[in-house]
C-alpha positions in Angstrom: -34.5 168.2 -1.3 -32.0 169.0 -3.2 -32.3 169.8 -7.2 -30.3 169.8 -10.1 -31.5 171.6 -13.2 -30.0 170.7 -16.7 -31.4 170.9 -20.2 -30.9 168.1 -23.0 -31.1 170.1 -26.6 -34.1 172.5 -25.3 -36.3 169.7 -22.5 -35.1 170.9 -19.1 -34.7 167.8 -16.9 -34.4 167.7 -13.1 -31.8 165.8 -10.6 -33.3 164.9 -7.6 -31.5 164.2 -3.8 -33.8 163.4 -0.9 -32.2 164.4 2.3 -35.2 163.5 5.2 -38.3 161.5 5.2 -40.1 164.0 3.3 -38.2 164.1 0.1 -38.1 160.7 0.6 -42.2 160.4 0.8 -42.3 162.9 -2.3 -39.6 160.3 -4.1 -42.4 157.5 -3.5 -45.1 159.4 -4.8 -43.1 160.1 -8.0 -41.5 156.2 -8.2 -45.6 154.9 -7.4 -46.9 157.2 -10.4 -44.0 155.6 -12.7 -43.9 152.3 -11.4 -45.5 150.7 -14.7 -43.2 152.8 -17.4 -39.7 152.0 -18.4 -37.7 153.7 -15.8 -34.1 154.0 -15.8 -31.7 152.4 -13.3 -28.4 152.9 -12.3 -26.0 152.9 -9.1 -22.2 154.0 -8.4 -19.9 152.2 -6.1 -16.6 153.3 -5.0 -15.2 150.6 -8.0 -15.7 148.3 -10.3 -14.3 145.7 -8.1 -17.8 144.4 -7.0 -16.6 141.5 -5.0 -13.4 142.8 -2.6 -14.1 143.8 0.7 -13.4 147.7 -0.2 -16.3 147.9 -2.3 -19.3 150.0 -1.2 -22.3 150.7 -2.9 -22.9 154.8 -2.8 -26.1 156.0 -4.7 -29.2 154.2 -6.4 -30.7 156.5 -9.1 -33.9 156.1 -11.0 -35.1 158.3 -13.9 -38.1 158.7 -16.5 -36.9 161.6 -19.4 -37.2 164.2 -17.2 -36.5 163.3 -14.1 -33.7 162.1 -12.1 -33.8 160.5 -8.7 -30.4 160.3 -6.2 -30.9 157.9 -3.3 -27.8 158.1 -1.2 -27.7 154.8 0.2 -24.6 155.6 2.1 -26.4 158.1 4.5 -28.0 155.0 6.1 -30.6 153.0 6.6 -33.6 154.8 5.4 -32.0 155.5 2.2 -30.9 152.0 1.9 -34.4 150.6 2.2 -36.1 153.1 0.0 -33.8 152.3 -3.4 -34.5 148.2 -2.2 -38.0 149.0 -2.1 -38.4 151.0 -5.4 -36.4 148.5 -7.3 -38.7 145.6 -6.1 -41.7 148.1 -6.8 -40.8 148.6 -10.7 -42.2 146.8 -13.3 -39.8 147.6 -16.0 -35.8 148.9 -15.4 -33.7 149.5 -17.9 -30.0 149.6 -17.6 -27.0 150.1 -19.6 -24.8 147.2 -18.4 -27.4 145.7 -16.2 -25.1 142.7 -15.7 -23.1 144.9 -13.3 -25.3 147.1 -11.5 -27.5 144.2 -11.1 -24.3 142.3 -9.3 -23.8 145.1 -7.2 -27.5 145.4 -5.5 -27.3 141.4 -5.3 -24.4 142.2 -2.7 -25.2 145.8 -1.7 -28.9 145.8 -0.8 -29.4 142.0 -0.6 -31.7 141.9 -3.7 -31.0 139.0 -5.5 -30.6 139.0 -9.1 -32.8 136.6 -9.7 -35.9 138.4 -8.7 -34.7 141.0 -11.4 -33.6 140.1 -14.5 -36.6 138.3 -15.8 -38.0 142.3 -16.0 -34.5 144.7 -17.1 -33.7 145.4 -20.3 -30.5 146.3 -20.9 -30.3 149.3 -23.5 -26.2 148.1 -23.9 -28.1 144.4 -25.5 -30.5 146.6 -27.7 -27.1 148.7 -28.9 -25.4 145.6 -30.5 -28.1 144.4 -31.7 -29.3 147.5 -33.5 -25.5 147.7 -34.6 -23.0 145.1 -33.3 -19.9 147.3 -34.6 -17.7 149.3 -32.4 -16.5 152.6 -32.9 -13.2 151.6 -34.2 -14.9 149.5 -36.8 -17.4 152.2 -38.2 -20.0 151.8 -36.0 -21.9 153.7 -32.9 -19.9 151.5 -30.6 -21.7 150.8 -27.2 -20.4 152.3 -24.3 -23.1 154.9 -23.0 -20.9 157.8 -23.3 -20.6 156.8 -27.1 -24.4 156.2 -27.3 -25.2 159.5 -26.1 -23.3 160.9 -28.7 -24.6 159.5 -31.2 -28.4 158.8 -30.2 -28.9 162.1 -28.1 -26.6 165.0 -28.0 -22.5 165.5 -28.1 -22.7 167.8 -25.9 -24.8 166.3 -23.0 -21.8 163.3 -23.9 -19.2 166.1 -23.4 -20.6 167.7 -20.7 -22.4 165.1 -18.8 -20.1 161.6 -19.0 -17.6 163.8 -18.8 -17.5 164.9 -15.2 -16.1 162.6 -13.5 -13.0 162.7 -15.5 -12.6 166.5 -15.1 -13.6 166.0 -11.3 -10.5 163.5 -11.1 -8.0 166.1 -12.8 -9.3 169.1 -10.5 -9.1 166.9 -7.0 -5.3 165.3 -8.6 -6.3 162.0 -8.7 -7.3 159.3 -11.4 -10.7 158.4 -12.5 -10.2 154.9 -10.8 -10.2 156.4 -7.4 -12.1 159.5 -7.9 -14.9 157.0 -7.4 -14.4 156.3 -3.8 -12.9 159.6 -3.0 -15.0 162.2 -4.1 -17.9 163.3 -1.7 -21.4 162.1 -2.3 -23.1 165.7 -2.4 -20.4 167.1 -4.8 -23.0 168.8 -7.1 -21.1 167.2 -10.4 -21.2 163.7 -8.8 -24.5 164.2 -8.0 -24.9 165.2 -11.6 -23.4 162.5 -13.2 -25.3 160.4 -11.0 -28.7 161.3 -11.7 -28.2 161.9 -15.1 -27.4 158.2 -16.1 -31.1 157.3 -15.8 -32.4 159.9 -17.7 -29.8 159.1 -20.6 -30.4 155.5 -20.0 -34.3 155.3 -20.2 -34.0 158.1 -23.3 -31.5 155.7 -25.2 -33.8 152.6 -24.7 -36.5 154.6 -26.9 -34.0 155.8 -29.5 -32.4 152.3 -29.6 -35.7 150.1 -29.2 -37.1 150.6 -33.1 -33.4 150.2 -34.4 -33.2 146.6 -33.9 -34.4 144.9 -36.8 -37.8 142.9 -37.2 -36.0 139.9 -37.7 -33.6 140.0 -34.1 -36.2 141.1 -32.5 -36.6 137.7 -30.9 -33.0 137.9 -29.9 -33.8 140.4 -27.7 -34.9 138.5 -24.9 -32.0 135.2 -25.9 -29.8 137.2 -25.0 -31.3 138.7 -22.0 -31.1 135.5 -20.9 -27.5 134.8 -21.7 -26.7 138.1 -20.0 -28.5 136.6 -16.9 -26.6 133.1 -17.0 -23.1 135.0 -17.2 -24.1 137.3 -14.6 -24.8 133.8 -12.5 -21.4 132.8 -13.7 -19.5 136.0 -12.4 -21.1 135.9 -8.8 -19.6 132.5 -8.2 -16.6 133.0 -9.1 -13.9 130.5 -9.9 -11.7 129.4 -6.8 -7.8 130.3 -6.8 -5.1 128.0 -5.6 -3.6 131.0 -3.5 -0.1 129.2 -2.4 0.5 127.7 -5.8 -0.5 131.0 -7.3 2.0 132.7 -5.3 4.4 130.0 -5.6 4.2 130.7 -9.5 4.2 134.6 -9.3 7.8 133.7 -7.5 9.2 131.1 -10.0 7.9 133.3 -12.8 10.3 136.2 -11.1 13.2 134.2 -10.8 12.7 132.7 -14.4 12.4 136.3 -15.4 15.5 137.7 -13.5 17.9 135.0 -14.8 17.2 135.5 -18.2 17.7 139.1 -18.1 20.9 138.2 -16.4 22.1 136.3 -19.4 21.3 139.1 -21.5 22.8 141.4 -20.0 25.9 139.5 -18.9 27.2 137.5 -22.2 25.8 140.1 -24.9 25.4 142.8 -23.2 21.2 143.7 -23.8 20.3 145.6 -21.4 16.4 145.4 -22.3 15.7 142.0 -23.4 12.4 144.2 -25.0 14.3 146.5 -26.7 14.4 145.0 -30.5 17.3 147.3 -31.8 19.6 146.0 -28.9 19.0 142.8 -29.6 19.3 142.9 -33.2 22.8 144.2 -32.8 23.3 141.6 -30.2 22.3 139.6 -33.1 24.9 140.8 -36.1 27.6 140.6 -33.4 27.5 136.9 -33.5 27.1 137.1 -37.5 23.4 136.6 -38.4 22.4 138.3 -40.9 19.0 140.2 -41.0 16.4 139.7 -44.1 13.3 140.4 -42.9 12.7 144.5 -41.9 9.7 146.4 -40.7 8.1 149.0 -42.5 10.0 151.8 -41.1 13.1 149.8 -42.2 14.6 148.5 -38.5 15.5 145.0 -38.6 12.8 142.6 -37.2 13.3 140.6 -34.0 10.0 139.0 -33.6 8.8 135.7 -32.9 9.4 133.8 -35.8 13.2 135.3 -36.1 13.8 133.9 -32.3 11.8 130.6 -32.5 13.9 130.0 -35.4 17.5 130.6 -33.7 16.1 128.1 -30.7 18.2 125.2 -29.7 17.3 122.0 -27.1 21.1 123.0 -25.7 22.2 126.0 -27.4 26.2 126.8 -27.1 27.3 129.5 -24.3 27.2 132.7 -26.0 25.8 131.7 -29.5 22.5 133.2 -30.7 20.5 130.2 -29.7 21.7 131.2 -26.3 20.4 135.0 -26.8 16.8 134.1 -28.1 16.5 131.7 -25.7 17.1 134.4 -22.7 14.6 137.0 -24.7 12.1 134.6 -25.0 12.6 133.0 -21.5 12.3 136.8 -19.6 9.7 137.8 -22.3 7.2 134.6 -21.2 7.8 134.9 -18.1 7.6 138.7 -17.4 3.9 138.3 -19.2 2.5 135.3 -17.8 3.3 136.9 -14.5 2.1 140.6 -15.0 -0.7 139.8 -17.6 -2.2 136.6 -15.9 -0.5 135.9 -12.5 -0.5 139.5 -10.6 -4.4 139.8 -12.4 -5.6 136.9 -10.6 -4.2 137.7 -7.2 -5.6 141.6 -7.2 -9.0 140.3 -8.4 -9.0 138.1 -6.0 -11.9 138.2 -3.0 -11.1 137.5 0.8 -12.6 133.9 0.0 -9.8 133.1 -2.3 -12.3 133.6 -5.4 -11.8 135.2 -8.5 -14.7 136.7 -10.6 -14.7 137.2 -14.3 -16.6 139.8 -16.1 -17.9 138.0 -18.9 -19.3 140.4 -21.8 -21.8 138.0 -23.4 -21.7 140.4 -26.6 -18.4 141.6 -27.1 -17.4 141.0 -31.0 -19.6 142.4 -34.0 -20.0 138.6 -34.1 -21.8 138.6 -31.3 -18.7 136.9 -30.3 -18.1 136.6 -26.4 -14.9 138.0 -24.1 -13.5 137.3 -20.5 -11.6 139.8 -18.6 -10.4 139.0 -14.7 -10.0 135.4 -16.5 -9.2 135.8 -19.7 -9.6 132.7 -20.8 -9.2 133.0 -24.6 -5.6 134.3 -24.2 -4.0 131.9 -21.9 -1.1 130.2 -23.1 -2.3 127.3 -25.5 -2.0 124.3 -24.2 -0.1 125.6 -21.0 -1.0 123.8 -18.0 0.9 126.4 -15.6 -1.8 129.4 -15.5 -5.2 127.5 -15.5 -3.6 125.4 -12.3 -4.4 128.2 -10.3 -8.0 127.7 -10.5 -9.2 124.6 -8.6 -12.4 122.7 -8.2 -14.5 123.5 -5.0 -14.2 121.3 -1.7 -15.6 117.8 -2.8 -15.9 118.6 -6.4 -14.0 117.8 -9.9 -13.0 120.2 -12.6 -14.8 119.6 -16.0 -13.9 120.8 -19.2 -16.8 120.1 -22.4 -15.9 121.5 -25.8 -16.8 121.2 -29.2 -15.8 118.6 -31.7 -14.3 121.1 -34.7 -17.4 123.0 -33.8 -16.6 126.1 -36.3 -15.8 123.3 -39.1 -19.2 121.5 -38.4 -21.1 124.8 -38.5 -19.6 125.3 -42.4 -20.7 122.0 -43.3 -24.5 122.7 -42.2 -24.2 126.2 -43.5 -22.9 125.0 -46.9 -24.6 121.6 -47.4 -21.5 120.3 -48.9 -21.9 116.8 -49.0 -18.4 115.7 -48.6 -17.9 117.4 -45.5 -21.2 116.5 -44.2 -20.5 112.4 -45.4 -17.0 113.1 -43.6 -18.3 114.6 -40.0 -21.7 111.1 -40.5 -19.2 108.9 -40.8 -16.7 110.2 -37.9 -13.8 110.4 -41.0 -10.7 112.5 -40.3 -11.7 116.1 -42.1 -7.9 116.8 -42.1 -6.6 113.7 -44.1 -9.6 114.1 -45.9 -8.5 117.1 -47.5 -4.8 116.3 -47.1 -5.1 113.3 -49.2 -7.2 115.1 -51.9 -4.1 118.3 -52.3 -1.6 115.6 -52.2 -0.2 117.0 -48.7 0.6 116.2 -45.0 -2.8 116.4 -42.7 -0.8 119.1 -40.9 -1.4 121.2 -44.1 -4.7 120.1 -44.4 -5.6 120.9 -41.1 -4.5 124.4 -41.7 -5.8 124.8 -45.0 -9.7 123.9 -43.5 -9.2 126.5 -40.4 -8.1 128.9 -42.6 -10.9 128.8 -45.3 -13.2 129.0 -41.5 -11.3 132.0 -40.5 -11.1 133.6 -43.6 -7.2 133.4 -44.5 -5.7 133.0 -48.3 -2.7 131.3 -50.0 -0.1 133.6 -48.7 -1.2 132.7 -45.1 -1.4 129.4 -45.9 2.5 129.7 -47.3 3.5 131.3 -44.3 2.0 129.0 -41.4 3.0 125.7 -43.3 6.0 126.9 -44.3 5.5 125.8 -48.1 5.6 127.8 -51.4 2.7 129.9 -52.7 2.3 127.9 -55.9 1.7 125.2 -53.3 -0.4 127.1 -51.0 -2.7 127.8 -53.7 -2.4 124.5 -55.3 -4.1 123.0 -51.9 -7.0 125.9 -51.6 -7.9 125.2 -55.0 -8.1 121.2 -54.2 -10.0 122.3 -51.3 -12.4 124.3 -53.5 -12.9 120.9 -55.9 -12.9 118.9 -52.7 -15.8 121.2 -51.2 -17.2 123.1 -53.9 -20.6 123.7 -52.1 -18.2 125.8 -49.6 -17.0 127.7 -52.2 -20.3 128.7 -53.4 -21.8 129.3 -50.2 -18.8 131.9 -50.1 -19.4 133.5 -52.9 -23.2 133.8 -52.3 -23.1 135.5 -48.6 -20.4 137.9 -50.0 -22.4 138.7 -53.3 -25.2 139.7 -50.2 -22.6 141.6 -48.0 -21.6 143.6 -51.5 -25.7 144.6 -52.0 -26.8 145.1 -48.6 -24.0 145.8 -46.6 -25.1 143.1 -44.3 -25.4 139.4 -43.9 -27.7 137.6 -41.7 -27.0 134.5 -39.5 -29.5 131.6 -39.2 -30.6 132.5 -36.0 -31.5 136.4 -37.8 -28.8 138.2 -35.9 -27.6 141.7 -38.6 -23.7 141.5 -39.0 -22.5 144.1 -41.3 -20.1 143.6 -43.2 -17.4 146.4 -44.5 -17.3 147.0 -48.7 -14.0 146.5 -49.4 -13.8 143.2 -46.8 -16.6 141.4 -48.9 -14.8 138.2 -47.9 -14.9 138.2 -44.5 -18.6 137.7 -44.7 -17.8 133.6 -44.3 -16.0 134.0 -41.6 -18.6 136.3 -39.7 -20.7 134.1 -40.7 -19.1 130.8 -39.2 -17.7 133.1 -35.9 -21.4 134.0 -34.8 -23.6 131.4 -35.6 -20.7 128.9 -33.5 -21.0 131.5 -30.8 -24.6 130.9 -30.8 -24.5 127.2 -30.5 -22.2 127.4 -27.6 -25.1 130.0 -26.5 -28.1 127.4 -26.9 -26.2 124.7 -25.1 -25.6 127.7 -21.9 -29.3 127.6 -21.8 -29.8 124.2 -22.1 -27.1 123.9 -19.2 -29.6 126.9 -17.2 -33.0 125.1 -17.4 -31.6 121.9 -16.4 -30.1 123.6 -13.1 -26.2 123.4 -13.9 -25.6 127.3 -13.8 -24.1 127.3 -10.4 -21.6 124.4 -11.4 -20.4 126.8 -14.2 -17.3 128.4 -14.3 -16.3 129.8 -17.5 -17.6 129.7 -21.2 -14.6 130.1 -23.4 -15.7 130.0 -26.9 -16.5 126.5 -27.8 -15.9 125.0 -24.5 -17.8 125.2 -21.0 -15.6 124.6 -17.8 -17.5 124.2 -14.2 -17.1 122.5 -11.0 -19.2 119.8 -10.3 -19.7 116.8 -7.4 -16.3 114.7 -7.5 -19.2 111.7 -7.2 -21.0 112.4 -9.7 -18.7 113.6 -12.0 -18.8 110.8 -14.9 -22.6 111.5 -15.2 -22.1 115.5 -14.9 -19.6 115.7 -17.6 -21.4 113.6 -19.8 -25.0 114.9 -19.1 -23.4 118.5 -19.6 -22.0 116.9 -23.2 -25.4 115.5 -23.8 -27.3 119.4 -23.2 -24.3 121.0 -24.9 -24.9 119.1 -28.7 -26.8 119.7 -30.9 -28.1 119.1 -34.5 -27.8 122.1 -36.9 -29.2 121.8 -40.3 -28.4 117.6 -40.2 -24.9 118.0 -38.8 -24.6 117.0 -35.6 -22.9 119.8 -33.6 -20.8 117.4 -31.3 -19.2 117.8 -27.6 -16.2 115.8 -26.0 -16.4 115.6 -21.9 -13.6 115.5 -20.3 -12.7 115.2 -16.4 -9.9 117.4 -15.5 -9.1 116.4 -12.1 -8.7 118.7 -9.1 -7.6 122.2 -11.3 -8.5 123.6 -14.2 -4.6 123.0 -15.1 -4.5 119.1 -15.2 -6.9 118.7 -17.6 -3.8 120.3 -20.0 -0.8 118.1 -18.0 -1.3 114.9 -20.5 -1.8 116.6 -23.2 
């Protein structure tokens, strides 16, 4: 056996590595004596790449406060079998990011997660409830390195989560592939290793009486949602691997002949350098208004969008900020999007998301792998890499102005409740009643959701201030129950520091930002009705159709015969009616890739 002493504050604690059938036997003893507690759980592969063919699982550790179990499952079969057989012996694990580790003994050690999750707790869940803020926004944050900090001691977070970085700079490597590379009885892997339990099972009792009375039933929600995302990641969405390729090609080409026309008739040699092209730019006699704050002239967006031609002359500007923007797309949807999908792709042509059902201090989800709330909108290109399985239909179900009709039950305005009853067009509705095109209208609604004022408003619908505020203020007598409803949820950020959504989940809320309280507000409790319909969609058996939850819409895979019923059965679980607005969906059937479903459009 060998043993690893290490002290948190003044408790010694003990990391533990069986080597034979003994340590083993004494491991059992210690595991059988626990087995009822909250013991902590954790394992480290040679990546976070759970899926490709490279990835091995190397140790399982288990921990109570003091102690600190190794199990290295890559010395064999004996190892292997006694981490499987604690793990089904324990009553009560608790991981930080149990989502993954849970994953990895589903493909490791052939213990599926559904035998699991119904008894983990994840202590990363209990963090954003207990504070859904991450460091950069004031709060604890949730990684466990920042936890530790924070919860237990800085220097255990120094010392301890701290390793393997220092063990990547002394071997010359990075901390990606220190991972694989380092040897499994190095005595600081082996630390880091068995510590994570121990930190684990001691954060789960710091974090446990922070969450307030009033989430506590949220604990096991969004255990649940964990659980059905988990589901989601392990399937995987299929990738069109020739058109995929195909694209990554075009995308270069694209890319390489609009740096050529740069280059060639003004002479940029770095279509991303800003200076270059601004005197590009004055060559050909624009004139600059708009600076940034250190005083360069601004080449952004709006300046190139604005020089854009259907057939702009050789060698006029039109012609430059159509070659920036060209290399500029295409350089990004290949490297950001295209090249992403094809590393994270698995030897069955399958890509798999990680999907953090907690991500925002909203509560508000977020995709990497497929990251699904940055695509291009309304771009067809990138989501026709992912296809529906063999036999099966792509199908798309999403809101109906989902954060829109969440204000309207929130404020009980009756004009925008009498507008969503009687199907009317919200849009016109408040067009008509500022005296403006619905296209303004439209803007001027989202914005009030998201939180925006009249100088927004000015810029996206390129009108005057005066104006801008002119249609908030008609949307203020148009609503006037929104504007209260405002006023009273930011009134109870400015006294507590907090608001509360309906379904009791904290969301603090920053002094001198009183006014984002609405759109917290709106942002979590929609993100909570998508959650209730994933559940809905999970008891009724269509989690292994699903694919992707991407805000307010749901996108899965189902039986190309069945597919009018699917989508519309998947609609039917998916509404719902909040506070007597009915919280409607619109099925759609995409067709053989997640990309035609955008081709009509």
């Amino acid at each position: 056996m060998r043993e690893y002493p290490y002290r948190i504050g003044s408790e010694p604690v003990t990391v533990r590595v069986p080597e034979n059938d003994e340590d083993l036997a004494t491991f059992w003893e210690w595991l059988t004596a626990v087995a009822e507690l909250p013991i902590g759980v954790d394992s480290e592969t040679t990546g976070l790449d759970i899926y490709a063919d490279t990835n091995r699982l190397r140790t399982v550790q288990f921990g109570s406060e003091w102690d600190g179990w190794v199990i290295p499952v890559e010395k064999g079969s004996k190892f292997y079998q006694a981490a499987r057989l604690a793990l089904e012996r324990l009553e009560h694990p608790v991981l930080h990011n149990a989502a993954f580790d849970l994953q990895v003994f589903d493909r490791h050690l052939e213990m599926p997660m559904e035998q699991l999750w119904s008894k983990v707790t994840d202590t990363r869940i209990i963090a954003h409830l207990a504070d859904p803020r991450g460091q950069e926004e004031g709060g604890t944050g949730h990684g466990l390195e920042q936890l530790i900090r924070e919860h237990i001691d800085p220097v255990v977070a120094d010392e301890v989560k701290g390793l393997m970085a220092r063990l990547a700079k002394e071997h010359k490597t990075t901390k990606d592939r220190i991972w694989s590379s380092i040897g499994i009885d190095h005595p600081d892997y082996t630390m880091y290793a068995g510590m994570d339990p121990i930190l684990a099972i001691r954060l789960y009792w710091k974090l446990n009486p922070l969450v307030p009375h009033y989430s506590r039933h949220l604990i096991g929600y969004e255990h649940k949602l964990a659980e059905i995302c988990s589901y989601m990641e392990r399937a995987g969405f299929k990738l069109d691997v020739e058109y995929t390729l195909d694209l990554r090609t075009r995308l270069t080409i694209e890319e390489e002949e609009a740096v050529w026309h740069a280059e060639t008739f003004f002479d940029v040699d770095s279509v991303n350098s800003s200076e270059q092209v601004a005197d590009a730019l004055e060559g050909l006699g624009h004139r600059f208004t708009e600076f940034t704050n250190t005083g360069k002239r601004k080449v952004d967006k709006k300046l190139l969008d604005s020089l854009l031609t259907d057939t702009p002359e050789v060698g006029s500007p039109g012609h430059l900020a159509a070659a920036v923007t060209e290399a500029k797309r295409a350089r990004k949807w290949r490297t950001t999007w295209i090249d992403g999908f094809l590393k994270g792709m698995d030897s069955n042509g399958r890509v798999h998301p990680s999907i953090l059902p907690l991500r925002a201090r909203t509560a508000r989800m977020s995709i990497q792998g497929i990251p699904a709330q940055t695509l291009p909108s309304g771009d067809w290109m990138v989501r026709r890499c992912f296809i529906a399985d063999p036999g099966q239909t792509i199908v798309s179900v999403d809101y109906k102005a989902q954060e829109l009709r969440v204000l309207a039950a929130l404020s009980g305005d009756p004009t925008m409740r009498e507008a969503f009853a009687t199907n009317a067009d919200l849009h016109q509705v408040t067009a008509d009643a500022a005296g403006v095109d619905r296209k303004v209208g439209k803007m001027a609604n989202f914005l009030v959701a998201y939180g925006g004022g009249a100088k927004k408003l000015a810029e996206n619908a390129s009108i005057s201030f005066l104006a801008a505020k002119r249609v908030l203020e008609s949307f203020n007598r148009t609503y006037p129950k929104v504007d209260e409803f405002s006023e009273k949820i930011q009134n109870e950020a400015k006294n507590s520091g907090y608001v509360i959504t309906p379904t009791g989940r904290r969301l603090p809320v920053d002094p001198d930002r009183a006014y984002s309280a609405l759109n917290y507000m709106i942002q979590s409790t929609s993100r909570d009705v998508t959650c209730r319909g994933l559940i809905n969609l999970h008891k009724a058996g269509f989690t292994p159709y699903l694919r992707l939850p991407v805000h307010d819409e749901v996108v899965a895979s189902i039986p190309a015969n069945k597919a009018q019923w699917g989508a519309k059965e998947i609609a039917r679980l998916m509404a719902m009616e909040f506070r007597g607005v009915l919280i409607d969906t619109d099925p759609e059937i995409y067709g053989p890739s997640w990309g035609h479903g955008y081709m009509s459009k």
